[in-house]
py3Dmol code that shows the C-alpha trace and the ligand (Angstrom):
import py3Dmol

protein = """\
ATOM      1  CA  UNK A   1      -8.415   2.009  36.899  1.00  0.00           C
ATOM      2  CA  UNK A   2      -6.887   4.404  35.049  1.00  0.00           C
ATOM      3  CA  UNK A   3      -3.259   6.551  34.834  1.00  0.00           C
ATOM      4  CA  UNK A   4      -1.606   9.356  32.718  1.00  0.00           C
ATOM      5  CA  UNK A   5       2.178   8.616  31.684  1.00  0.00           C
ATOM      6  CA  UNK A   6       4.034  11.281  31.133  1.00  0.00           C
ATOM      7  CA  UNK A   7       6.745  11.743  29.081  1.00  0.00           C
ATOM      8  CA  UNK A   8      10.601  12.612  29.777  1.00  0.00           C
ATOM      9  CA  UNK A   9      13.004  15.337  28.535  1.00  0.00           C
ATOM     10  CA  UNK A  10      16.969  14.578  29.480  1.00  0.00           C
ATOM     11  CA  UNK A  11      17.954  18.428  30.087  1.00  0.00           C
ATOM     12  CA  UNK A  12      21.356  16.412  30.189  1.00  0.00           C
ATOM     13  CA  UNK A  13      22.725  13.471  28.772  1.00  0.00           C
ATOM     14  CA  UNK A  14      26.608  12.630  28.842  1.00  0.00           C
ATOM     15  CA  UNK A  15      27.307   9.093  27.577  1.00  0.00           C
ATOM     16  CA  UNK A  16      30.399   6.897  28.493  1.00  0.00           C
ATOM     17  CA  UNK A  17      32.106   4.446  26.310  1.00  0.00           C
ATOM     18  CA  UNK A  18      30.285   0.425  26.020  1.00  0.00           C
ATOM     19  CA  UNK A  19      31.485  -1.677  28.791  1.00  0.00           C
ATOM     20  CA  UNK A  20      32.021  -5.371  28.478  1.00  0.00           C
ATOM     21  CA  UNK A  21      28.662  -6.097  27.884  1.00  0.00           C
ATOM     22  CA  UNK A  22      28.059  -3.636  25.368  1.00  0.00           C
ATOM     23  CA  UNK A  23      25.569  -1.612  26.793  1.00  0.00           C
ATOM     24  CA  UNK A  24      26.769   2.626  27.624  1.00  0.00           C
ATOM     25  CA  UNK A  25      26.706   3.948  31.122  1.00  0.00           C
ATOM     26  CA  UNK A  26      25.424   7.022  30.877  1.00  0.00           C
ATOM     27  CA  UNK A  27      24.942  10.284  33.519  1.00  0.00           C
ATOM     28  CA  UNK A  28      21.254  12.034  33.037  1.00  0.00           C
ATOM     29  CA  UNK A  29      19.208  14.708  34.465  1.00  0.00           C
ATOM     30  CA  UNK A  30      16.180  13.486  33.285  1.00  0.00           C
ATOM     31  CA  UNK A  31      12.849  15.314  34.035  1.00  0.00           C
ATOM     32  CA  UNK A  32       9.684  14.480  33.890  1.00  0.00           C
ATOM     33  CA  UNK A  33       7.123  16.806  31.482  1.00  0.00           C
ATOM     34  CA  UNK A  34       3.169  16.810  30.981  1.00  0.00           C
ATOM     35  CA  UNK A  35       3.185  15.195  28.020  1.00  0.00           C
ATOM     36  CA  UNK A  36       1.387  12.511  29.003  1.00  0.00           C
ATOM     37  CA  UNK A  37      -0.360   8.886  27.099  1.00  0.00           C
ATOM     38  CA  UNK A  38      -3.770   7.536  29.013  1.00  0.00           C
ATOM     39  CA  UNK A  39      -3.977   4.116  30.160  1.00  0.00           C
ATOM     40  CA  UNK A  40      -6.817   1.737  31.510  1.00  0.00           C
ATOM     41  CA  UNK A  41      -6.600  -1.291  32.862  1.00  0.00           C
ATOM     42  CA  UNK A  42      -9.460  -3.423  34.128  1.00  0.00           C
ATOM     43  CA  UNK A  43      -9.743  -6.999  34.675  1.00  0.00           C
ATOM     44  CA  UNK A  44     -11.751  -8.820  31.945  1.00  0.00           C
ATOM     45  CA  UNK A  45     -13.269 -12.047  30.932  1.00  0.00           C
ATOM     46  CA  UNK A  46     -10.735 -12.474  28.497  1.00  0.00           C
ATOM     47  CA  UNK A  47      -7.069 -10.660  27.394  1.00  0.00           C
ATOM     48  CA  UNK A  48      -7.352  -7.451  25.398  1.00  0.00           C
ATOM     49  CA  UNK A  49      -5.331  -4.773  24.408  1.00  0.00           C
ATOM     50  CA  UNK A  50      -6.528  -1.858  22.288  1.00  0.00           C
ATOM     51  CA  UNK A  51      -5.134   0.957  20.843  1.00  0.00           C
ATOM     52  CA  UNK A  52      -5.903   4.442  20.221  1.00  0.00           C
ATOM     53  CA  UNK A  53      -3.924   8.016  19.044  1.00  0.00           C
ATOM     54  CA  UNK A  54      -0.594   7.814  17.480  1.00  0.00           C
ATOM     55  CA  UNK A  55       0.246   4.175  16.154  1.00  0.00           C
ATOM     56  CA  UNK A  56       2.721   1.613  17.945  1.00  0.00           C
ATOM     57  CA  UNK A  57       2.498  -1.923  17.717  1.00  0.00           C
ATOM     58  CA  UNK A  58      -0.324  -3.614  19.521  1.00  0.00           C
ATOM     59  CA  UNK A  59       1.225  -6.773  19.661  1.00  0.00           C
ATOM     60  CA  UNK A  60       3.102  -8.496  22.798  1.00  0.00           C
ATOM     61  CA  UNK A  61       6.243  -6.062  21.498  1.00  0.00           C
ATOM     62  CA  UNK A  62       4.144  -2.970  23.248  1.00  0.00           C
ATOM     63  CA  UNK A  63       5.884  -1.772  26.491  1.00  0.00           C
ATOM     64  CA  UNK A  64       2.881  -1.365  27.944  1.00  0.00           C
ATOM     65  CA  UNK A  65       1.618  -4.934  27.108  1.00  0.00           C
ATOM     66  CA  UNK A  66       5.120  -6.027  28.271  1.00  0.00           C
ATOM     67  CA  UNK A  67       4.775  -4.616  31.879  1.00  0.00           C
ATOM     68  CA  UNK A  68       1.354  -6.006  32.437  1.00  0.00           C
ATOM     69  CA  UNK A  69       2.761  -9.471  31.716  1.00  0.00           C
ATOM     70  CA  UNK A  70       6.178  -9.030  33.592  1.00  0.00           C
ATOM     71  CA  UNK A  71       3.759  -8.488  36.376  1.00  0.00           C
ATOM     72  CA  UNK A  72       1.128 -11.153  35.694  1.00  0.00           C
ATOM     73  CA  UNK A  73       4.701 -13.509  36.092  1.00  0.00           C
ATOM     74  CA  UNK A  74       5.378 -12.362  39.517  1.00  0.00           C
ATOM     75  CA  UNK A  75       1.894 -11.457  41.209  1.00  0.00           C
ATOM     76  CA  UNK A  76       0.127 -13.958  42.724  1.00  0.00           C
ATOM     77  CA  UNK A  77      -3.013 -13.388  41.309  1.00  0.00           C
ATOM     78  CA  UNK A  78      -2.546 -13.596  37.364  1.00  0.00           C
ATOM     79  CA  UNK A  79      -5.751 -12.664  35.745  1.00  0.00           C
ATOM     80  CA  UNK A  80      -7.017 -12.105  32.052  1.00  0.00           C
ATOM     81  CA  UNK A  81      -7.020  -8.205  31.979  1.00  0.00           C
ATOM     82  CA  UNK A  82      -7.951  -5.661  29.108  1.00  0.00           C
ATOM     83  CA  UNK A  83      -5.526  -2.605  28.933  1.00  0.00           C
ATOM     84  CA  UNK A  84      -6.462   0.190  26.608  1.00  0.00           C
ATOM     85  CA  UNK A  85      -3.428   2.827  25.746  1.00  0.00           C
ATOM     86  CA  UNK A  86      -4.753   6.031  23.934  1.00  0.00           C
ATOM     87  CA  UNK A  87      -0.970   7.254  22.499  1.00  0.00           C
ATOM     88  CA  UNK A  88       0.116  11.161  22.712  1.00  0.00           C
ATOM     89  CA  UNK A  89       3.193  11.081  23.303  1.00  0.00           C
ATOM     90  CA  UNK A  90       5.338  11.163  19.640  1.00  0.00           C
ATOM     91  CA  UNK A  91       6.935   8.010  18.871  1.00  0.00           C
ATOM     92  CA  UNK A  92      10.794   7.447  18.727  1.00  0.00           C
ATOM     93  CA  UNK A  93      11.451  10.848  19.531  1.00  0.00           C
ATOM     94  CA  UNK A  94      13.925  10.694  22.600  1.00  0.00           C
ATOM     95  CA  UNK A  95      10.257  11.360  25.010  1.00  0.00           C
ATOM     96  CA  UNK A  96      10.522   7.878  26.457  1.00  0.00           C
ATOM     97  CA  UNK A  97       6.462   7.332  25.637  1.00  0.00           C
ATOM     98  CA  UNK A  98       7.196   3.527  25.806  1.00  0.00           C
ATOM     99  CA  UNK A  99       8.759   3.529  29.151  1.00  0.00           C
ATOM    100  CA  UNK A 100       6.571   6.108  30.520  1.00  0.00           C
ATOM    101  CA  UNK A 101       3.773   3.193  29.277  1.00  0.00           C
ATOM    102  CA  UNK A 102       5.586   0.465  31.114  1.00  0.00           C
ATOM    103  CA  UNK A 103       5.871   2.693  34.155  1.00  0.00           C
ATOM    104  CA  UNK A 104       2.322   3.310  34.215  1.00  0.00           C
ATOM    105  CA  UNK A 105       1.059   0.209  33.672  1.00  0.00           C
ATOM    106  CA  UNK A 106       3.267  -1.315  36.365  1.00  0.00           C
ATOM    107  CA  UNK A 107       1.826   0.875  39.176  1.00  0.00           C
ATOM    108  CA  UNK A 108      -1.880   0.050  37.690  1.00  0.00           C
ATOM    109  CA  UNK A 109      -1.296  -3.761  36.975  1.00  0.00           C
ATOM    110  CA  UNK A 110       0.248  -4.389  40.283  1.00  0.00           C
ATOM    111  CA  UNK A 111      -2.341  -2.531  42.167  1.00  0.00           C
ATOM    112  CA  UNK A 112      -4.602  -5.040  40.047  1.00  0.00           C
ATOM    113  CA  UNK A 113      -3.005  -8.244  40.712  1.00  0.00           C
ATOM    114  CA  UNK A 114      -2.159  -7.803  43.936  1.00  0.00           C
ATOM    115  CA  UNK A 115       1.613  -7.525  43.741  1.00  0.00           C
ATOM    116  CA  UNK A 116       3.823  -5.543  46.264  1.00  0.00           C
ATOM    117  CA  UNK A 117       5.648  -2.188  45.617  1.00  0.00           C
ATOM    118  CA  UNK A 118       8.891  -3.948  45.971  1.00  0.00           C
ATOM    119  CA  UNK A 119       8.117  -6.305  43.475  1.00  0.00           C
ATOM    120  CA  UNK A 120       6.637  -4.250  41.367  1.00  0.00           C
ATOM    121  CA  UNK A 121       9.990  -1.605  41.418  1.00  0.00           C
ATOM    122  CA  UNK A 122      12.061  -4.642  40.771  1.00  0.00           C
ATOM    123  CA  UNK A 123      10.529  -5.069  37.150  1.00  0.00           C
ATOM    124  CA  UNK A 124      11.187  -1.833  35.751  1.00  0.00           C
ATOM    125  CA  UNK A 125      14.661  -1.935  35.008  1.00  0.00           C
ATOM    126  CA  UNK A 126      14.352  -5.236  32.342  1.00  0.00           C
ATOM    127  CA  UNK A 127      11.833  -3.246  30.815  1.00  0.00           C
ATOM    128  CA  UNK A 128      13.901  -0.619  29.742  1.00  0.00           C
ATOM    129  CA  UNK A 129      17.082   1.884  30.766  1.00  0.00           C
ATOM    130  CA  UNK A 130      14.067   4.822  31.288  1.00  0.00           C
ATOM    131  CA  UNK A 131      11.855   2.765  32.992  1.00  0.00           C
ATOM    132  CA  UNK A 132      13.138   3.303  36.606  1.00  0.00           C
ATOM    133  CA  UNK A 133      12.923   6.648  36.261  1.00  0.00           C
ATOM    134  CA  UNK A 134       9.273   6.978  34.366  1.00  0.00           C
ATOM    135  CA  UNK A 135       8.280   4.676  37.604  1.00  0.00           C
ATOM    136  CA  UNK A 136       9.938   7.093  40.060  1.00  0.00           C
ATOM    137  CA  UNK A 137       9.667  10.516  38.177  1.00  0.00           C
ATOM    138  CA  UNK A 138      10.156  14.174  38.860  1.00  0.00           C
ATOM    139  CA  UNK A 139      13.680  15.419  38.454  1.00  0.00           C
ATOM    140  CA  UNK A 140      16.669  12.882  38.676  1.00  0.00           C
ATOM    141  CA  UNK A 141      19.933  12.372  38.043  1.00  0.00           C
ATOM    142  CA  UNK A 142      20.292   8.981  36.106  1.00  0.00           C
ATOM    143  CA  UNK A 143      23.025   6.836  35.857  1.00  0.00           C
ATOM    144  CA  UNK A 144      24.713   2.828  35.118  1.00  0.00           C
ATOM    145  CA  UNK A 145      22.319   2.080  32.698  1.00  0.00           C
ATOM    146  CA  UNK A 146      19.026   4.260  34.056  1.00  0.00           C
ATOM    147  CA  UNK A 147      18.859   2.021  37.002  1.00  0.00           C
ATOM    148  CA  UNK A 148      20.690   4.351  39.544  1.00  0.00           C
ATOM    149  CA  UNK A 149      18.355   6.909  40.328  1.00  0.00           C
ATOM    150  CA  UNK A 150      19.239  10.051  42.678  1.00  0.00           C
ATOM    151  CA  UNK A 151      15.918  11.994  43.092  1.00  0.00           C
ATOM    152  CA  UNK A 152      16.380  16.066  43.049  1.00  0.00           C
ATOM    153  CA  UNK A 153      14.607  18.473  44.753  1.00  0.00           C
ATOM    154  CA  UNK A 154      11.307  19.451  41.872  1.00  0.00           C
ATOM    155  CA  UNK A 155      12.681  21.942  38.923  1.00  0.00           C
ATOM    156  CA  UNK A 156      10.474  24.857  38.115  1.00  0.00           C
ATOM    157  CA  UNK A 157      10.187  28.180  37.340  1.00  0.00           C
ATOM    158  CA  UNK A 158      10.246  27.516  33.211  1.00  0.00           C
ATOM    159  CA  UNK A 159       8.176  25.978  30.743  1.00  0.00           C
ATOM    160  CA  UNK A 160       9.976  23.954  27.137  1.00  0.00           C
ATOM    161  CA  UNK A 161       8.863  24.296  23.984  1.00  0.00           C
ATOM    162  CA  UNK A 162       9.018  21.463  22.754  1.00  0.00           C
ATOM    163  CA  UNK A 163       9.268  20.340  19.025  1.00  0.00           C
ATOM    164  CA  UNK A 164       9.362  16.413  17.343  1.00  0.00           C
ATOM    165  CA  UNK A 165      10.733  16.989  13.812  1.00  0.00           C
ATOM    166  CA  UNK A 166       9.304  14.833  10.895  1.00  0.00           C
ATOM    167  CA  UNK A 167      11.284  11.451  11.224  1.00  0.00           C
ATOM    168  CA  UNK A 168      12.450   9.327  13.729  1.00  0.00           C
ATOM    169  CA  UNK A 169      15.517   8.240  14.892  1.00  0.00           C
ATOM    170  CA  UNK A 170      15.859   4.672  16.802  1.00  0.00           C
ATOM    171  CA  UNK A 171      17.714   5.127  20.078  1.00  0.00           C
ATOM    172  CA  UNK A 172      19.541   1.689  19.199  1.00  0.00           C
ATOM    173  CA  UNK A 173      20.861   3.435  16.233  1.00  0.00           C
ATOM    174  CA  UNK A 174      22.237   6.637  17.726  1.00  0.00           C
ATOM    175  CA  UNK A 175      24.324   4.613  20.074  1.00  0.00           C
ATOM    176  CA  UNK A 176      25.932   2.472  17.344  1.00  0.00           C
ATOM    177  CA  UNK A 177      26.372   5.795  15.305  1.00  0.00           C
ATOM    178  CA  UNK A 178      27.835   7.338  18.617  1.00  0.00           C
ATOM    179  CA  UNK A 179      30.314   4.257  18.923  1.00  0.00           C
ATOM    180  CA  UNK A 180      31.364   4.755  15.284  1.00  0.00           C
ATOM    181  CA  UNK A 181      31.668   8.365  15.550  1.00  0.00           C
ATOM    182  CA  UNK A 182      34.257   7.461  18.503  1.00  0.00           C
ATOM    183  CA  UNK A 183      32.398   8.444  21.321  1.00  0.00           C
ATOM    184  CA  UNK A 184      31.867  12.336  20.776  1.00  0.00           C
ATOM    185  CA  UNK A 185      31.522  14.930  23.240  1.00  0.00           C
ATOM    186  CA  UNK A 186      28.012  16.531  22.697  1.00  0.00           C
ATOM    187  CA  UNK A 187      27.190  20.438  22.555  1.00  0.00           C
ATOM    188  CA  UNK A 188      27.234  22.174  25.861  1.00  0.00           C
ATOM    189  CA  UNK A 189      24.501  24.933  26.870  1.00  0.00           C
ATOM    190  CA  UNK A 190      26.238  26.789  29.690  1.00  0.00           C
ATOM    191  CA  UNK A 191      24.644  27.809  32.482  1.00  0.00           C
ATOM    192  CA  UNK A 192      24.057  31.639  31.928  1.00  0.00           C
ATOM    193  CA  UNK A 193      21.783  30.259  28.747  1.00  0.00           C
ATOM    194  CA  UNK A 194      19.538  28.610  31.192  1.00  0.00           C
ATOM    195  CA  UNK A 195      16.579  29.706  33.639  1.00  0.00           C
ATOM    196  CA  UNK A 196      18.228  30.749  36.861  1.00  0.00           C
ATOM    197  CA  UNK A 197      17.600  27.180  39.046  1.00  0.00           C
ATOM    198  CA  UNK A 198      19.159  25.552  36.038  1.00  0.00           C
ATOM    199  CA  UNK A 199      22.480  27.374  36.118  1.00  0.00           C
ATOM    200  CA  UNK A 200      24.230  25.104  38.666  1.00  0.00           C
ATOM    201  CA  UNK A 201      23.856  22.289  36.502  1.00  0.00           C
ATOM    202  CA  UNK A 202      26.012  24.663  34.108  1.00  0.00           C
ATOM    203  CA  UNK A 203      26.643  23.048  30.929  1.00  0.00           C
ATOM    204  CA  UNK A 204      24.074  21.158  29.699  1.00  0.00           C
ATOM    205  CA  UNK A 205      25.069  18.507  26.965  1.00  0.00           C
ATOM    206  CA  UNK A 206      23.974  15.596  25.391  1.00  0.00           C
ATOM    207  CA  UNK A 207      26.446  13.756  23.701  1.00  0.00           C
ATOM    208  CA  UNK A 208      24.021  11.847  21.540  1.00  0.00           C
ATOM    209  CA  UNK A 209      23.610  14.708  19.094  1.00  0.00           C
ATOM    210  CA  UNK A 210      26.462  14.201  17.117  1.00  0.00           C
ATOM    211  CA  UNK A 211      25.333  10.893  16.748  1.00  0.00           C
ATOM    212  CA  UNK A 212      21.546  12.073  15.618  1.00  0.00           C
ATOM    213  CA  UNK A 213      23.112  14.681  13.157  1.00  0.00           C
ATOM    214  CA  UNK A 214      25.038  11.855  11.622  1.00  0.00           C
ATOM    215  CA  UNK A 215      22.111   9.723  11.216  1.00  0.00           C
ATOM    216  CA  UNK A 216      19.725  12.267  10.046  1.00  0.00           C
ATOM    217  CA  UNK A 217      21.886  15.665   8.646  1.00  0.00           C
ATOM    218  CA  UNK A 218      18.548  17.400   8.532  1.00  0.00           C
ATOM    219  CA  UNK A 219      18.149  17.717  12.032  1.00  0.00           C
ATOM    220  CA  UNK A 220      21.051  20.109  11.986  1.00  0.00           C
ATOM    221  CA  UNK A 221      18.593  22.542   9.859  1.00  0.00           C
ATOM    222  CA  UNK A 222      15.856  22.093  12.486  1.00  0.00           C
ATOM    223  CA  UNK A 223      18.343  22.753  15.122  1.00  0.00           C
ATOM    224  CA  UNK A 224      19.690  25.850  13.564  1.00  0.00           C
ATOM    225  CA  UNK A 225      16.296  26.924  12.756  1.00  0.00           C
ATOM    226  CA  UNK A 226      14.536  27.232  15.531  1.00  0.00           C
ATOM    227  CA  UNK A 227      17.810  28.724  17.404  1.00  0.00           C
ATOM    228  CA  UNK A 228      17.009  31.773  15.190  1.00  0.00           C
ATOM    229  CA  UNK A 229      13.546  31.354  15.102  1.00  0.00           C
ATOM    230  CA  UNK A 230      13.601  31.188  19.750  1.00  0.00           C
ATOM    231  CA  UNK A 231      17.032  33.396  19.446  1.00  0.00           C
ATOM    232  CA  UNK A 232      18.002  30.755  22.526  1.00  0.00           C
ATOM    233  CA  UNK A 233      20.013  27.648  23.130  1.00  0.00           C
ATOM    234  CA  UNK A 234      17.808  24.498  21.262  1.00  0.00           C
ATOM    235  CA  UNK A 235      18.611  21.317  23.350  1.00  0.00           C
ATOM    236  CA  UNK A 236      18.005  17.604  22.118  1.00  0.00           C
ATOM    237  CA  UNK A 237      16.042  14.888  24.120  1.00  0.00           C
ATOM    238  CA  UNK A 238      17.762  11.575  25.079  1.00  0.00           C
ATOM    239  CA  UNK A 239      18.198   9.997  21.148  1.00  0.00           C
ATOM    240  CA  UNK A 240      16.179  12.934  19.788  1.00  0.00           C
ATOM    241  CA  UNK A 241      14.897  13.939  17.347  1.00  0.00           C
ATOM    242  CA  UNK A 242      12.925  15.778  20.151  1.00  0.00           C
ATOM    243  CA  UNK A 243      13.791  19.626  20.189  1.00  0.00           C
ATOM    244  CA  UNK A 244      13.654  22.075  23.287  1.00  0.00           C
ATOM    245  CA  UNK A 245      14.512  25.487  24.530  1.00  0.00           C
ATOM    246  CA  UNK A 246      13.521  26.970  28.096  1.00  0.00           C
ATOM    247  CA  UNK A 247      11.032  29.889  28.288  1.00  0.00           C
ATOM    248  CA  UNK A 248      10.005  31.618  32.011  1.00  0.00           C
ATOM    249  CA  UNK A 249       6.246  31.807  31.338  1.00  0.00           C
ATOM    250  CA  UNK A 250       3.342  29.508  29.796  1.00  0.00           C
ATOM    251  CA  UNK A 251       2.387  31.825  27.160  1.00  0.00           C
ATOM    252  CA  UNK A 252       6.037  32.288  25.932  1.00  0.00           C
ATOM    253  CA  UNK A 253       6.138  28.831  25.396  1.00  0.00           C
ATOM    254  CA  UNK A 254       3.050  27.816  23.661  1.00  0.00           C
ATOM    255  CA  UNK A 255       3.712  31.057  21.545  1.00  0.00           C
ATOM    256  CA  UNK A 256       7.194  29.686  20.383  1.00  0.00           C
ATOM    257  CA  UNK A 257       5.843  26.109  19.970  1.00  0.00           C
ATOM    258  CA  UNK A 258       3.163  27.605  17.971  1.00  0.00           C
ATOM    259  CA  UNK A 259       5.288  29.615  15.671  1.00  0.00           C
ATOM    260  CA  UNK A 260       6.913  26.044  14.300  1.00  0.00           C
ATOM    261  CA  UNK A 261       5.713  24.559  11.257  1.00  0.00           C
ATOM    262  CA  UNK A 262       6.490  21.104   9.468  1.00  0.00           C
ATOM    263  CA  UNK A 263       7.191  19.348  13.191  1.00  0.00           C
ATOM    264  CA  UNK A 264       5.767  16.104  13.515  1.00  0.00           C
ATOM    265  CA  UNK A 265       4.325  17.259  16.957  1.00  0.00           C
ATOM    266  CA  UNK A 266       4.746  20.794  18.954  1.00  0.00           C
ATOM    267  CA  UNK A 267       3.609  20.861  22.448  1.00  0.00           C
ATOM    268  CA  UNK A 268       4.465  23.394  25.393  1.00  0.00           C
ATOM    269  CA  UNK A 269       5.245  21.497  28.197  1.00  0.00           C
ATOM    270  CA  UNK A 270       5.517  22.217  31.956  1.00  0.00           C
ATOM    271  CA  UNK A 271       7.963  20.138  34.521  1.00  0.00           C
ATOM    272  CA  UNK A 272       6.039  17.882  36.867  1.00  0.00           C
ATOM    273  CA  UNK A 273       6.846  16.357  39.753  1.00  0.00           C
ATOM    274  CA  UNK A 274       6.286  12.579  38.828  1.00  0.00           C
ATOM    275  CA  UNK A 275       6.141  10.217  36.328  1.00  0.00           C
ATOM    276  CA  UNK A 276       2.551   8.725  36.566  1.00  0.00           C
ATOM    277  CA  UNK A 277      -0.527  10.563  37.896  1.00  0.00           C
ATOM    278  CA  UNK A 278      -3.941   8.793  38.590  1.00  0.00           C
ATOM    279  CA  UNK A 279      -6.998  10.134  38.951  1.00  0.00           C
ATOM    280  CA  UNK A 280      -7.439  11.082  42.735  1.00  0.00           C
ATOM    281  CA  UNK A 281      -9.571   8.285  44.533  1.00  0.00           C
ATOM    282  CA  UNK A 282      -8.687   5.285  41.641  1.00  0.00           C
ATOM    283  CA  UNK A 283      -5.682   4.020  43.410  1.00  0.00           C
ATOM    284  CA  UNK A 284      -5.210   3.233  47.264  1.00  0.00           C
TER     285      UNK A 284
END
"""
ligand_1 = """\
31
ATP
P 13.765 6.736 24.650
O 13.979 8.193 24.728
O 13.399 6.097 25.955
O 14.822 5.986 23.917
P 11.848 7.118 22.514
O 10.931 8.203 22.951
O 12.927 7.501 21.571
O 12.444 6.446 23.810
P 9.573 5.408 22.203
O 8.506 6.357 21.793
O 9.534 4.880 23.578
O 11.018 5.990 21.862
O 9.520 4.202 21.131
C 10.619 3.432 20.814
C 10.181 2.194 20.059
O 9.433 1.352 20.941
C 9.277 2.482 18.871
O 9.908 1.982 17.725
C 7.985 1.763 19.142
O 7.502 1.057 18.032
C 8.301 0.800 20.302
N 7.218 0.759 21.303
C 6.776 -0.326 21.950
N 5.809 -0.005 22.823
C 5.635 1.317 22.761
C 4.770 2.222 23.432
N 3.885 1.816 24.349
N 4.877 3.515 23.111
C 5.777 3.930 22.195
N 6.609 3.119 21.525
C 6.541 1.811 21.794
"""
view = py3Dmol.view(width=600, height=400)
view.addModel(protein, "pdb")
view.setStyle({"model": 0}, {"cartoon": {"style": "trace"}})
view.addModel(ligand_1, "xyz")
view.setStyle({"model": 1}, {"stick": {}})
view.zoomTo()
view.show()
C-alpha cells in the first residue's frame, strides 16, 4: 500500500514563552500544501527500510521508521514490514517532511497491522508537535504544543511560491535562539497584503523569524530579495528557512518560483485539503 505526505506551510505562527516543562505553546494556522514525499509499506519476510530522493537518516532516528514501530507496539498484529520513503520534500526547512512521514505511515501501518483509528490518532502527538496535524490535515488552527487541533473550513483561491534557501536551520535551535532573543514578536503581514479569504486572519506573523535571522543573517538577504524580486509580502514557514508569498493563479506562481535562483528547492504549491492522500482503491 502506498500514500503521498504532504508537506505543511504555517501561514501563521505566534509563539508563547516555555512553560514549566520547557517546551513553547504556540498558536498556528497551519495548512497543508502539495508538496508531497511517497511512501510504501508492505509486509515482508523480513524488516526493511529503504531510501530514495533527498537524504535523511535511514536509521531507527527516521520519523517514518519511528511511526511504523510506535504502531507495531500497540497493534495486535506486529509483523516484519518493508517501508520504502522516496524524499521530496526539502529537509529542515520549516515543511514538516518528517511529520508529514510519520503521519503517513501511521494511517498505512495501522491499516497494515490491524490497529484502530483511535489508536492509531493517539500516537501522533509523541511523534512530534506537527504530527497531529500532518495526520488530520487541511487548514487548522494549532495550538498547546500542536496537539490541539481546530479544523477550518478548506483555504483556496491562491497558490505560494514557495522557496527553501541553501542551508538549514534546526527547529530546536530557533526556539533556543527565540528564548535568548527574549521572546520576540515576529513580522506581521496585514490582511490587505493577503488574498481576499485570508484577510480575516489579518496579520499574519511568525514570531520565529527573528529567531532564524539571528541564527542565519543571510536569510534576511533572501527575505529582502525576493520581496523585490515578487514586489509582495515574503512569509517564513514554521522554523524556516522555507520562503513564501501568495499569488491568485497557478501560472503566477510557478513563474515567480521559477524566476529564483541559488534556492535549495523552488516549488509552486497549491493548498490541499488533507495531509495524506492514497491512491483511490489501496486503502478501505
Ligand atoms: P518542522 O517544520 O516540523 O520543524 P522541518 O521541515 O523543519 O520540520 P524536517 O524536514 O521534518 O524539518 O526534518 C527535521 C530533522 O528530522 C532533520 O534533521 C532530519 O534529519 C530528521 N528526520 C528524521 N526523519 C525524517 C524524515 N522522514 N524526513 C525528514 N527529516 C527527517
Amino acid at each position: 500500500m502506498e500514500a503521498e505526505a504532504f508537506a505543511k506551510a504555517n501561514l501563521s505562527l505566534r509563539v508563547r514563552a516555555p512553560d514549566s516543562s520547557g517546551r513553547h505553546p504556540l498558536l498556528s494556522l497551519a495548512q497543508s500544501i502539495d508538496w508531497a514525499d511517497h511512501l510504501m509499506l508492505e509486509r515482508a519476510a523480513a524488516d526493511a527500510f529503504t531510501l530514495s530522493g533527498l537524504t535523511v537518516p535511514a536509521d531507527d532516528t527516521n520519523l517514518a521508521w519511528r511511526a511504523l514501530e510506535a504502531v507495531r507496539r500497540a497493534a495486535p498484529r506486529p509483523l516484519p514490514a518493508a517501508l520504502a520513503l522516496d524524499k521530496g520534500i526539502p529537509v529542515a526547512a520549516g515543511l514538516g517532511g518528517g511529520s508529514a512521514d510519520a503521519a503517513a505511515t501511521l494511517v498505512l501501518a495501522s491499516r497494515l497491522f490491524c490497529l484502530p483509528d483511535a489508536g492509531r490518532d493517539a500516537l501522533a502527538p509523541g511523534l512530534g508537535a506537527d504530527v497531529p496535524f500532518c495526520l488530520q490535515g487541511g487548514t487548522a488552527l494549532m495550538e498547546g504544543y500542536g496537539e490541539r487541533l481546530t479544523a477550518l473550513p478548506p483555504l483556496g483561491g491562491f497558490w505560494l511560491a514557495v522557496v527553501v534557501p541553501p542551508f538549514e536551520i534546526a527547529t530546536a535551535a530557533a526556539y533556543r535562539r527565540w528564548d535568548d532573543l527574549g521572546g520576540p514578536q515576529g513580522p506581521a503581514v496585514a490582511g490587505r497584503d493577503l488574498p481576499p479569504i485570508l484577510r480575516p486572519e489579518d496579520p499574519l506573523v511568525n514570531d520565529l523569524v527573528p529567531a532564524a535571522l539571528s541564527l542565519v543573517p543571510e536569510l534576511g538577504d533572501w527575505l529582502a530579495d525576493l520581496q523585490r524580486l515578487w514586489g509582495r509580502e515574503v512569509l517564513m514557514s514554521g522554523s524556516g528557512p522555507a520562503l513564501f508569498a501568495f499569488f491568485a493563479a497557478a501560472n503566477e506562481a510557478e513563474e515567480a518560483a521559477a524566476a529564483v535562483s541559488g534556492a535549495r528547492a523552488t516549488q509552486a504549491c497549491r493548498p490541499v485539503p488533507r495531509g495524506w492522500q492514497v491512491p483511490s482503491g489501496t486503502l478501505t
